[in-house]
N, CA, C and O atoms as CSV, one atom per row, in Angstrom:
chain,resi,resn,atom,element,x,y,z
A,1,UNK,N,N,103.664,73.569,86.780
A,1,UNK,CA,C,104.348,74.748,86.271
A,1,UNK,C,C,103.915,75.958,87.096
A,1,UNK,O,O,102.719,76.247,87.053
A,2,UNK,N,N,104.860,76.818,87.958
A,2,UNK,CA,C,104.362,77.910,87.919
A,2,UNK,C,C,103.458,79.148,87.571
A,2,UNK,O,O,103.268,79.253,86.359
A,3,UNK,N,N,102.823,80.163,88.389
A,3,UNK,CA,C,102.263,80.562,87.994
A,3,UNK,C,C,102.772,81.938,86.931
A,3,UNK,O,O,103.472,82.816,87.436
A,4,UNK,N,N,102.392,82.029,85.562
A,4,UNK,CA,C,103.346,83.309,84.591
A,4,UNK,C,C,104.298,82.398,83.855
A,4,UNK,O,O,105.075,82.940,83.068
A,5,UNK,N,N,104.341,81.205,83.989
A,5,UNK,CA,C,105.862,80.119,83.375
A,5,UNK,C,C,105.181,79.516,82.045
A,5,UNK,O,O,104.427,78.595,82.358
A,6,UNK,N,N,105.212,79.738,80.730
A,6,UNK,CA,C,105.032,78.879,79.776
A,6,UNK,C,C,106.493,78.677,79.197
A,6,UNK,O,O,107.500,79.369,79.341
A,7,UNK,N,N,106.253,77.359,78.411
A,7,UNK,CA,C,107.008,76.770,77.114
A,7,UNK,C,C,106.736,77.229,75.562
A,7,UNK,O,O,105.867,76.913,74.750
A,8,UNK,N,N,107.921,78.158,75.509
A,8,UNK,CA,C,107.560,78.369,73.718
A,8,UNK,C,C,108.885,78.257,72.819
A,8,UNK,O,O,109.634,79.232,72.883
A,9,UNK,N,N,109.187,77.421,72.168
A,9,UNK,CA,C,109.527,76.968,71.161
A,9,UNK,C,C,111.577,76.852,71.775
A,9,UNK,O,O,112.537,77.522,71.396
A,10,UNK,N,N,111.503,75.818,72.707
A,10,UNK,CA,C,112.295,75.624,73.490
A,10,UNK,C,C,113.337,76.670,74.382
A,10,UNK,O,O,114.561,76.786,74.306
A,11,UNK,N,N,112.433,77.317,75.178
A,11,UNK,CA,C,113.169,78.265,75.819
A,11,UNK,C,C,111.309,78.893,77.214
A,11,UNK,O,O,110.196,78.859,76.689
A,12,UNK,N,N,111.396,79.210,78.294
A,12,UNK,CA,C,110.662,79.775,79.326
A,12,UNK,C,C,110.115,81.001,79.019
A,12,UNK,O,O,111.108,81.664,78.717
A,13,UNK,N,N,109.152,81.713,78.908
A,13,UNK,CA,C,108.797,83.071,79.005
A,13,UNK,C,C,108.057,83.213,80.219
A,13,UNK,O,O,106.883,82.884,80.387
A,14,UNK,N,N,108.885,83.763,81.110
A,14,UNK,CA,C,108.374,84.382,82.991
A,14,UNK,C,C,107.054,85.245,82.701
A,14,UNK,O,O,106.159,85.027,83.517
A,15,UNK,N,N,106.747,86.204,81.679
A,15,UNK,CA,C,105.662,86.805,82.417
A,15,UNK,C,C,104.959,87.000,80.787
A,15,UNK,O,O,105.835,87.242,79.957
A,16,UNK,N,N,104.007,86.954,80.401
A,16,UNK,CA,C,102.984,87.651,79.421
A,16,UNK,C,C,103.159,88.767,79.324
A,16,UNK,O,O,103.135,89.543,80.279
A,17,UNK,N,N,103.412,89.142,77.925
A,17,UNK,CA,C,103.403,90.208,76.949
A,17,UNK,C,C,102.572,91.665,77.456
A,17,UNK,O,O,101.446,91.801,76.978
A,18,UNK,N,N,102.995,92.589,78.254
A,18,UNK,CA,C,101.954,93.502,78.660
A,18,UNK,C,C,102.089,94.899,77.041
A,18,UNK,O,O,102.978,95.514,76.453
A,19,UNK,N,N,100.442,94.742,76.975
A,19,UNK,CA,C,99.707,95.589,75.999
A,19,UNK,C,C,99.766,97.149,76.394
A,19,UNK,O,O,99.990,98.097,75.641
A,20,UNK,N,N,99.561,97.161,77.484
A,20,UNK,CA,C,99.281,98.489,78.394
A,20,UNK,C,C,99.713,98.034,79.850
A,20,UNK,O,O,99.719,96.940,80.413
A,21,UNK,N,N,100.187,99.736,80.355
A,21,UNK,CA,C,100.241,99.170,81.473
A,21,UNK,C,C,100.276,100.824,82.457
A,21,UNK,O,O,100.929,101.746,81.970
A,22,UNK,N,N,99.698,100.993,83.507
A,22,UNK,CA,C,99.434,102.324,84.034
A,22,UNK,C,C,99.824,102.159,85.131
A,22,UNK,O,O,99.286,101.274,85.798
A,23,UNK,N,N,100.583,102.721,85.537
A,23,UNK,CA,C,101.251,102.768,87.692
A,23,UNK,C,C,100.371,104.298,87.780
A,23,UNK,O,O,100.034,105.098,86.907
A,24,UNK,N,N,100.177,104.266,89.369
A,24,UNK,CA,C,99.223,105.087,90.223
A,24,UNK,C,C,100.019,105.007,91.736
A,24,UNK,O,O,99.927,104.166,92.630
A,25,UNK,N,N,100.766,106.138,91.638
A,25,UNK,CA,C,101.254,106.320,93.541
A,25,UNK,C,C,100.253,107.002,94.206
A,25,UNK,O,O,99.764,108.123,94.068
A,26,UNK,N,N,100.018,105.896,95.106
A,26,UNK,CA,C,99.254,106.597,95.959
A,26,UNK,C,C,99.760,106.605,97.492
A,26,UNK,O,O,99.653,105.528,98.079
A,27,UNK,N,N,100.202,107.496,98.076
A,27,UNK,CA,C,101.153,107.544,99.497
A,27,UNK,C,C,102.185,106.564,99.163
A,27,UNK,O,O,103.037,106.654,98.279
A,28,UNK,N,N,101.986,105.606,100.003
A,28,UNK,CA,C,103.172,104.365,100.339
A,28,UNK,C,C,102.712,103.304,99.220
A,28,UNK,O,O,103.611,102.495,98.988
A,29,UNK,N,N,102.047,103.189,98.792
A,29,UNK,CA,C,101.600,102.477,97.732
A,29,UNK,C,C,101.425,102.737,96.566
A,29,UNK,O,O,100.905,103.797,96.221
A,30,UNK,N,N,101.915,101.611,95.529
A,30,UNK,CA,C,101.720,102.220,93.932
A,30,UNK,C,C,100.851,100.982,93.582
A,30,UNK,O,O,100.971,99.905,94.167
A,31,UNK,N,N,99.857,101.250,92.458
A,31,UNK,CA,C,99.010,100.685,92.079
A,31,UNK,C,C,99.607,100.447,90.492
A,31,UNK,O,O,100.301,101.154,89.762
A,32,UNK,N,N,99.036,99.203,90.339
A,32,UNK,CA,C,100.144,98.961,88.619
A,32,UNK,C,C,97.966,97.963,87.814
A,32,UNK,O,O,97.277,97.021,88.206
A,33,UNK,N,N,97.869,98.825,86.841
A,33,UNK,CA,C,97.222,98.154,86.181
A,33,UNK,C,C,97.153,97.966,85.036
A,33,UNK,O,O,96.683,98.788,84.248
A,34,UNK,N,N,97.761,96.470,84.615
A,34,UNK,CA,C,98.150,95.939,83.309
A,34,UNK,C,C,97.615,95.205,82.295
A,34,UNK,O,O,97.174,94.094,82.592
A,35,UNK,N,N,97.553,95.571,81.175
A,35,UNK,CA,C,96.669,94.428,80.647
A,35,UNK,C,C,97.382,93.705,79.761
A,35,UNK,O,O,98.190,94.297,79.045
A,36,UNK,N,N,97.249,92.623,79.676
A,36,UNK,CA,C,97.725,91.007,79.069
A,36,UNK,C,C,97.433,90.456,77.884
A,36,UNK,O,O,96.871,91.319,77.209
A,37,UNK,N,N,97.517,89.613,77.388
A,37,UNK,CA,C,96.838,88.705,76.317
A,37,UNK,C,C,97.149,86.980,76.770
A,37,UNK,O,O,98.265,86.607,77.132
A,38,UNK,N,N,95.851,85.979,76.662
A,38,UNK,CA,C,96.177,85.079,76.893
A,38,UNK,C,C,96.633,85.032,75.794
A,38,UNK,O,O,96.574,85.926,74.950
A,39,UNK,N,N,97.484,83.260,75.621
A,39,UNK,CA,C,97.827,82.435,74.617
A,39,UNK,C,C,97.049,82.776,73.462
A,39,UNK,O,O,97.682,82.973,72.425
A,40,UNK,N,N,95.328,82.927,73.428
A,40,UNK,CA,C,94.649,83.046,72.008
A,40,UNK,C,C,94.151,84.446,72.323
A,40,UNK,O,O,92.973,84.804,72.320
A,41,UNK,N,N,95.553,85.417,72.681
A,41,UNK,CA,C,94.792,86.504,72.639
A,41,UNK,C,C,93.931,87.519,72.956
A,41,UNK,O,O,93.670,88.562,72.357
A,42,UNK,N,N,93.507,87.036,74.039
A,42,UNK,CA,C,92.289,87.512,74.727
A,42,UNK,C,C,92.709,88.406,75.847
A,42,UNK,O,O,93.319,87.855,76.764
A,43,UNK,N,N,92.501,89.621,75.929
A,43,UNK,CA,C,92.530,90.573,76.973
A,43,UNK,C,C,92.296,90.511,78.086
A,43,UNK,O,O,91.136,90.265,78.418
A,44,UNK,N,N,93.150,90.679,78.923
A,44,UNK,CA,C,92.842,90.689,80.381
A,44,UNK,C,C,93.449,91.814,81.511
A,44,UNK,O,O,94.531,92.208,81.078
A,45,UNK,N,N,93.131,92.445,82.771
A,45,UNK,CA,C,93.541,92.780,83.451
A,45,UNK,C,C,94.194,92.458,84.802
A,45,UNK,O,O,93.363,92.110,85.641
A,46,UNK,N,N,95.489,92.482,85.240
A,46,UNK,CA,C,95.997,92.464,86.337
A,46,UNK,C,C,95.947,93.422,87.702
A,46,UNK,O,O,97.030,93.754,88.183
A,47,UNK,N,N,95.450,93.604,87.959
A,47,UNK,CA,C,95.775,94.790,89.136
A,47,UNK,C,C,96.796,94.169,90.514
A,47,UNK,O,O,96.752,93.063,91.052
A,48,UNK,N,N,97.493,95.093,90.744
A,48,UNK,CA,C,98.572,94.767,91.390
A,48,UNK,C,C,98.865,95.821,92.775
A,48,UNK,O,O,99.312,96.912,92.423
A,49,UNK,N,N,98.738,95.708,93.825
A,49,UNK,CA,C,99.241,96.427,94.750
A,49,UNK,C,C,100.715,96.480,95.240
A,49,UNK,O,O,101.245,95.472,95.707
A,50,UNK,N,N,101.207,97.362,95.159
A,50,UNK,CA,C,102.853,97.071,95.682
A,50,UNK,C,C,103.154,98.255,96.894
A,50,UNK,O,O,102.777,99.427,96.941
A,51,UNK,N,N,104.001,97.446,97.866
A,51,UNK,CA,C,104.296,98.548,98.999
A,51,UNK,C,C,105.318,98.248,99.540
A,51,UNK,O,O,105.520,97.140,100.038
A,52,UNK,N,N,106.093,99.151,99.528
A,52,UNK,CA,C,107.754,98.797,100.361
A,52,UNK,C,C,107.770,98.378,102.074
A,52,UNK,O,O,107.256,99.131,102.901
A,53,UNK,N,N,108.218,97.498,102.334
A,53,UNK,CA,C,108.402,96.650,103.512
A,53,UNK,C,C,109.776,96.614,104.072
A,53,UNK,O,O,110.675,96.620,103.231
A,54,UNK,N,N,110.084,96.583,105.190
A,54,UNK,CA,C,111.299,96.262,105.661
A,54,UNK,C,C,111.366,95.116,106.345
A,54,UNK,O,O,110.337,94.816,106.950
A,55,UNK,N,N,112.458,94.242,106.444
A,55,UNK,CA,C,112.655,92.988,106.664
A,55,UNK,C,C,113.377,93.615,108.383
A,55,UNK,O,O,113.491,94.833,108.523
A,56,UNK,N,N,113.773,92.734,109.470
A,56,UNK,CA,C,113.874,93.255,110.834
A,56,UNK,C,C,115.941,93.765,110.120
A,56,UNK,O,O,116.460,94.799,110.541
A,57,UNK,N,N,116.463,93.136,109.439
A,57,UNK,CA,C,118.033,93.411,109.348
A,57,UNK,C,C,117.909,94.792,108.804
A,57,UNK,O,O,118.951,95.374,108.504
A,58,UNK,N,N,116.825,95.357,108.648
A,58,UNK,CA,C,116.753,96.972,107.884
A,58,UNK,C,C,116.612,96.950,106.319
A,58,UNK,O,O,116.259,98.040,105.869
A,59,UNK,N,N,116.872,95.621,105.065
A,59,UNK,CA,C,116.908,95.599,103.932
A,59,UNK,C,C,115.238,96.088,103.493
A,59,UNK,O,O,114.306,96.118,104.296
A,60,UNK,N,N,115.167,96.368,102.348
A,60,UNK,CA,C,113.682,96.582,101.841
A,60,UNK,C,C,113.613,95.368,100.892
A,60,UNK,O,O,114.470,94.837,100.185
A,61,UNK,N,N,112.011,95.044,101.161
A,61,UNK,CA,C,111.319,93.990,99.834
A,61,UNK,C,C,110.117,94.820,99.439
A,61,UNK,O,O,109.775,95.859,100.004
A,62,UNK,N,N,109.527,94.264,98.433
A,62,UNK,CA,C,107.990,94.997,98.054
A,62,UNK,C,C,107.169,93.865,98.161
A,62,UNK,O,O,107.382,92.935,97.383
A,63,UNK,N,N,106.102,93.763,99.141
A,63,UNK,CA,C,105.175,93.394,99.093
A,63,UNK,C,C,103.711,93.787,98.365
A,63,UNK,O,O,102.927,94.734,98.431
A,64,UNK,N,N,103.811,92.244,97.474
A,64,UNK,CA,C,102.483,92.871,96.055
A,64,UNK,C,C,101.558,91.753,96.638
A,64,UNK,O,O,101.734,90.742,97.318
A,65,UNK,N,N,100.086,92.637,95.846
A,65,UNK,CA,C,99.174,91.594,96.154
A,65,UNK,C,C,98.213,91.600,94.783
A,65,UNK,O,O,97.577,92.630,94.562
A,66,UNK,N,N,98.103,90.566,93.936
A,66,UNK,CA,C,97.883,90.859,92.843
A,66,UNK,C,C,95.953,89.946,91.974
A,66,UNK,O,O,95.725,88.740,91.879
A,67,UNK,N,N,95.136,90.965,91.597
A,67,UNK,CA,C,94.282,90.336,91.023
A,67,UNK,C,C,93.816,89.982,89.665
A,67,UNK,O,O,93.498,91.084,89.219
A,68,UNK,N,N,93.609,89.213,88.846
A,68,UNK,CA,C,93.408,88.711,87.460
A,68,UNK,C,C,91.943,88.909,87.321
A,68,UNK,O,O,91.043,88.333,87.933
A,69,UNK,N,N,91.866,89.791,86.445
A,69,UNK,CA,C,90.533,90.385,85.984
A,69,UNK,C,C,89.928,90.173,84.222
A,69,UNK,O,O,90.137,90.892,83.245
A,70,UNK,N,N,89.323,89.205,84.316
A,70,UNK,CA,C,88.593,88.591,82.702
A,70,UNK,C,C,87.704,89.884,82.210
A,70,UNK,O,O,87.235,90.832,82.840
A,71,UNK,N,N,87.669,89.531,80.850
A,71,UNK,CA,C,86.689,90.781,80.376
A,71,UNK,C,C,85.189,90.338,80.918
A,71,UNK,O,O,84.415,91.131,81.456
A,72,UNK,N,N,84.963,89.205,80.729
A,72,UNK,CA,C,83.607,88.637,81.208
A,72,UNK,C,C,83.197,89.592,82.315
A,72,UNK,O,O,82.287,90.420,82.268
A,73,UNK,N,N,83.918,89.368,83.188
A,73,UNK,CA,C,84.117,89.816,85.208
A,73,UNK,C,C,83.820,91.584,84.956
A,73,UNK,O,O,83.306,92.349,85.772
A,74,UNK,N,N,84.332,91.924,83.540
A,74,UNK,CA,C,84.434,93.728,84.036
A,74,UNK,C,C,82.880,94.749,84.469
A,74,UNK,O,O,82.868,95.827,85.062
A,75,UNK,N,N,81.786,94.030,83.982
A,75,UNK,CA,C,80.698,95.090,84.116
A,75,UNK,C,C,80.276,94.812,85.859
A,75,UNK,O,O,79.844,95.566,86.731
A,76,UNK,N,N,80.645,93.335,85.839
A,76,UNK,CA,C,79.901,93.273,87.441
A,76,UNK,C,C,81.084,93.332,88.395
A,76,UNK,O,O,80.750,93.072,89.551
A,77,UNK,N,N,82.521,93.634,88.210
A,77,UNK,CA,C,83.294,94.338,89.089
A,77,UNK,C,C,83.234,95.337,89.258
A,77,UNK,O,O,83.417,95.731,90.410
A,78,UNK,N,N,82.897,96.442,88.027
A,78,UNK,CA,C,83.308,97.529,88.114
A,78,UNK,C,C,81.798,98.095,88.793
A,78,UNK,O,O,81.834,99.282,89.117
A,79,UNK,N,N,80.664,97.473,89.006
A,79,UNK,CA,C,79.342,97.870,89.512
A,79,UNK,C,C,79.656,97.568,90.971
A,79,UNK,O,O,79.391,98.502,91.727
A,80,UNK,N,N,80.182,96.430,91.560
A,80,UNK,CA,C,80.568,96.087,92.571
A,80,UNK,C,C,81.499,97.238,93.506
A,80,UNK,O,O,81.273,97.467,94.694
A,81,UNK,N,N,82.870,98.070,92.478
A,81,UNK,CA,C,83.293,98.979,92.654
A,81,UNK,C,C,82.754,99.769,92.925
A,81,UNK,O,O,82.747,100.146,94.096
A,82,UNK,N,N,82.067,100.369,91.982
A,82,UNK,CA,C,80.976,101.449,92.478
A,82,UNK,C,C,80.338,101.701,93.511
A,82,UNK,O,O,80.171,102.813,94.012
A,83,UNK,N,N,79.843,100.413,93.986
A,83,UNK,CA,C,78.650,100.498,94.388
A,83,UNK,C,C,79.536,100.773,96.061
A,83,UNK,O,O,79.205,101.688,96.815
A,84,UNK,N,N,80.673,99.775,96.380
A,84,UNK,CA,C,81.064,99.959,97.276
A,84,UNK,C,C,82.324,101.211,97.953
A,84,UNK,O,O,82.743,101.327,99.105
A,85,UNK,N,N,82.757,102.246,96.331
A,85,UNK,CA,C,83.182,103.334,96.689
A,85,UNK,C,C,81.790,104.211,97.043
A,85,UNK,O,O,81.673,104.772,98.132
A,86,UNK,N,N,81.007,104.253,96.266
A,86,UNK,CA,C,79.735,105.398,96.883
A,86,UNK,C,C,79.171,105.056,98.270
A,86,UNK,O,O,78.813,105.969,99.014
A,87,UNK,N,N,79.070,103.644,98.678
A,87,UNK,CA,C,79.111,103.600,100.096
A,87,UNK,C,C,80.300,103.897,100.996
A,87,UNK,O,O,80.084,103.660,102.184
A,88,UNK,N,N,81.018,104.175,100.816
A,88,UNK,CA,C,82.225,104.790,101.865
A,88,UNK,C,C,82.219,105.732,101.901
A,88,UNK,O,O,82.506,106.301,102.954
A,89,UNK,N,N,81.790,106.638,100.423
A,89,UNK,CA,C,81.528,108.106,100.372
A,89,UNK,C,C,80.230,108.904,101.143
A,89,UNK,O,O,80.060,110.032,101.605
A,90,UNK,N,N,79.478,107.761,101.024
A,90,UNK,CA,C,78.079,108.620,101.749
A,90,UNK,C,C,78.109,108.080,103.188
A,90,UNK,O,O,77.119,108.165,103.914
A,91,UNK,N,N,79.415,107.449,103.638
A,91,UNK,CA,C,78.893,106.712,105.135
A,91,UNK,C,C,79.789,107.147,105.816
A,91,UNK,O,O,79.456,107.445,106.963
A,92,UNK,N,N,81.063,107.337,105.481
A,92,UNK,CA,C,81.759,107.735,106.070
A,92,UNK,C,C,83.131,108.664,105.001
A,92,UNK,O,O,84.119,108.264,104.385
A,93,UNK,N,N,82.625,109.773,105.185
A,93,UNK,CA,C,82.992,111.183,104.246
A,93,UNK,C,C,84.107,111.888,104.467
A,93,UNK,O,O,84.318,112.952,103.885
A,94,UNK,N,N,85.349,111.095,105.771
A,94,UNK,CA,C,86.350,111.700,106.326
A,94,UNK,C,C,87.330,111.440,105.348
A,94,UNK,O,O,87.336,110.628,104.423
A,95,UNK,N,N,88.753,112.869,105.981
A,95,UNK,CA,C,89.644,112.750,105.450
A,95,UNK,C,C,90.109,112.219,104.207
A,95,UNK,O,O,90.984,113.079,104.105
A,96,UNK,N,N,90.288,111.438,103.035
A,96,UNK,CA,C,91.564,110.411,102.473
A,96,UNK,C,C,92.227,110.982,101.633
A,96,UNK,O,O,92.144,110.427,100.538
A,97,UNK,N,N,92.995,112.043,101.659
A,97,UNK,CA,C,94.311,112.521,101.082
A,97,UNK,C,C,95.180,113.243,101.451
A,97,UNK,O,O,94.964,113.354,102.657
A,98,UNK,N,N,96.225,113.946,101.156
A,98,UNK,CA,C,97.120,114.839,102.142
A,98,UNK,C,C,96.482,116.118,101.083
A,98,UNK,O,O,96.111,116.105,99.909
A,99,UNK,N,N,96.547,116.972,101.913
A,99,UNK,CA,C,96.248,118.181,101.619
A,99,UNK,C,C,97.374,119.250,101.662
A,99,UNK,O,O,98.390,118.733,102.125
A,100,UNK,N,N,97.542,120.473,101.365
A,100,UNK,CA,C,98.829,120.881,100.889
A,100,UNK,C,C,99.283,121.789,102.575
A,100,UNK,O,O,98.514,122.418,103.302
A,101,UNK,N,N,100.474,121.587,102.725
A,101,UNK,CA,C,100.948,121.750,104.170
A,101,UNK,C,C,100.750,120.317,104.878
A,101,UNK,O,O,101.729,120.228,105.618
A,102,UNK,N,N,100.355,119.722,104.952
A,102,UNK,CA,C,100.065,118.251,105.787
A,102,UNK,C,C,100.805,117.787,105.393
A,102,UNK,O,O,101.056,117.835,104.189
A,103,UNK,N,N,101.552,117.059,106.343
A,103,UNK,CA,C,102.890,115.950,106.177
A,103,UNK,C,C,102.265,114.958,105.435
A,103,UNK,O,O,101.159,115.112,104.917
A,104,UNK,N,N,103.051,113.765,105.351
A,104,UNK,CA,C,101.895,112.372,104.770
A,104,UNK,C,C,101.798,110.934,106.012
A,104,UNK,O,O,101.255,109.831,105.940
A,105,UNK,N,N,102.739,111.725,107.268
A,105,UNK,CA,C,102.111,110.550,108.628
A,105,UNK,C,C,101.083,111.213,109.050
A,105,UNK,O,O,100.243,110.600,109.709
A,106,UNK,N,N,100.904,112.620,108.775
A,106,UNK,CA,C,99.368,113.253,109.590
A,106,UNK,C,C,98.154,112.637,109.303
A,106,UNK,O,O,97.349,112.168,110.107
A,107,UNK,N,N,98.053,112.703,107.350
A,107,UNK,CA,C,97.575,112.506,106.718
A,107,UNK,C,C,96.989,110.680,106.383
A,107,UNK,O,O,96.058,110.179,105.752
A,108,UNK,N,N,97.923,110.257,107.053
A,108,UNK,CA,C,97.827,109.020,107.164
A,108,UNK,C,C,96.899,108.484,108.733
A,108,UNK,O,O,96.103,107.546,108.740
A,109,UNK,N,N,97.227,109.281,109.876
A,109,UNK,CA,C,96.628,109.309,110.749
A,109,UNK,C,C,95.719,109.347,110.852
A,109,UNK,O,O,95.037,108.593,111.546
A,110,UNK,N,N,95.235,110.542,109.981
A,110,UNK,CA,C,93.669,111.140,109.829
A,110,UNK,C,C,92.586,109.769,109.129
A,110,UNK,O,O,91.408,109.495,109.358
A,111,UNK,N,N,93.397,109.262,108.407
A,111,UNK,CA,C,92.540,108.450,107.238
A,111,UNK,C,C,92.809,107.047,108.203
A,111,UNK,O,O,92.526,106.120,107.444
A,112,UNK,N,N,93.034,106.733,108.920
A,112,UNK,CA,C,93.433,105.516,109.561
A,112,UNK,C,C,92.360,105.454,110.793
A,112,UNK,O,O,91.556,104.525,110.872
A,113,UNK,N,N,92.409,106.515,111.748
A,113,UNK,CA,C,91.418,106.917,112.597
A,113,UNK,C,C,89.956,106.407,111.703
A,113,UNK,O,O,89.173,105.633,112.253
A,114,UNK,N,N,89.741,106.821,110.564
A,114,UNK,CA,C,88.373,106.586,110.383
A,114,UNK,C,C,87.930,105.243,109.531
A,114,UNK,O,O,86.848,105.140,108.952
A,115,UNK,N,N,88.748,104.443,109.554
A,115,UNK,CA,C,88.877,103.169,108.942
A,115,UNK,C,C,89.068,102.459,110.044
A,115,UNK,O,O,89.314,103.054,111.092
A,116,UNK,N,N,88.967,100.637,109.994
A,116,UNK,CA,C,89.185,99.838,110.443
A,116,UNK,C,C,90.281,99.256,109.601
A,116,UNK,O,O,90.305,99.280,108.371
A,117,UNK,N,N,91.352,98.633,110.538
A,117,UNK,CA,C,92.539,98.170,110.066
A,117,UNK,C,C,92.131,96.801,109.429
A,117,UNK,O,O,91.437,96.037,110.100
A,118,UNK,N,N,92.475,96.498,108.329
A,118,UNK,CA,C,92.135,94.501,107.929
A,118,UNK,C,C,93.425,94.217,107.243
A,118,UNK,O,O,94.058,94.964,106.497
A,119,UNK,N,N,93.703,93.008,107.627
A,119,UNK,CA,C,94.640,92.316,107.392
A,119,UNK,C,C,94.087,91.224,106.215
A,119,UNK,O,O,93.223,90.351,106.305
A,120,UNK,N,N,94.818,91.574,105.240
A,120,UNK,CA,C,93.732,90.581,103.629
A,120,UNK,C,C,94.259,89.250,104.186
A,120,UNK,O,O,93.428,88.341,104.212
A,121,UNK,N,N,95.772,88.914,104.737
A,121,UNK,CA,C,95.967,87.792,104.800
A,121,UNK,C,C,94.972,86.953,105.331
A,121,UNK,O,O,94.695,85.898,104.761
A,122,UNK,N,N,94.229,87.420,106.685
A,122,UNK,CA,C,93.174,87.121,107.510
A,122,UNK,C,C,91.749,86.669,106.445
A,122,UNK,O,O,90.921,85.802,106.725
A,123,UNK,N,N,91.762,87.302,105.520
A,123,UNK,CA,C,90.625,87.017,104.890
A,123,UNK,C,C,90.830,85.597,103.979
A,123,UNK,O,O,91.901,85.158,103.560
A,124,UNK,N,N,89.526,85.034,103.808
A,124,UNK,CA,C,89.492,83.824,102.941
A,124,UNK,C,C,88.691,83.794,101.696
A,124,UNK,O,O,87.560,84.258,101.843
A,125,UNK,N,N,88.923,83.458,100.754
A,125,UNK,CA,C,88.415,83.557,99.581
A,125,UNK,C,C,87.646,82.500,98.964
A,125,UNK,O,O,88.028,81.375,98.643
A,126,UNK,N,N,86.341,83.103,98.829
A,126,UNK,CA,C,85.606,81.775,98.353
A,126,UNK,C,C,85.237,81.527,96.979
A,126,UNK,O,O,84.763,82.457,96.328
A,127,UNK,N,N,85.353,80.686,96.594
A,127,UNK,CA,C,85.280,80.356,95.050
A,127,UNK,C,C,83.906,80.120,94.292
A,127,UNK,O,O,83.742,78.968,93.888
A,128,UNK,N,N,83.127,80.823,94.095
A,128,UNK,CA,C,81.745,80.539,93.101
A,128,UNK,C,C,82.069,79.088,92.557
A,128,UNK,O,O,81.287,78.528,91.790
């Protein structure tokens, strides 16, 4: 079965019941963070990246990239978070927002220059 696909009482439900749910634009990207209930109920978070893409014929798709977050997981993600926004902040303190008069390719320039580009696809994920 797909992933989001259950059977309830002869008929498909595509996606779980969202409780809450908060979008965040940020430039070219909107951030969607939702929270769920499994089957018995139990709270969970989705975080979701979405960003408009163009295909080469000129049409647009949105490319999402999406993570499932247990309540268990929240104190040592969100320390993990921390720990690795205050290191970007004290290491490297440039640019990351548009400021008022700044286009948003300047602004994008600026914040790109002081980053390294990563490609998540490139990355591999290892499983505890």
């Amino acid at each position: 079965m797909e992933e989001g696909l259950e059977k309830q009482e002869g008929f498909e439900k595509t996606e779980r019941e969202e409780i809450f749910s908060k979008s965040v634009r940020a430039g070219k990207r909107t951030y969607f963070f939702d929270v769920k209930a499994t089957r018995k109920n139990d709270y969970y978070l989705t975080l979701t990246e979405s960003k408009k893409r163009f295909n080469r014929d000129g049409r647009f798709f949105y490319e999402k990239h999406k993570v499932f977050l247990y309540k268990e997981d929240f104190d040592k993600f969100l320390d993990g978070l921390r720990e690795a926004i205050e290191y970007i902040k004290t290491t490297n303190p440039g640019p990351t927002r548009v400021f008022e008069g700044e286009d948003e390719e300047m602004a994008e320039a600026n914040v790109h220059s002081n980053f390294s580009n990563v490609d998540f696809d490139d990355l591999e994920t290892k499983k505890d």
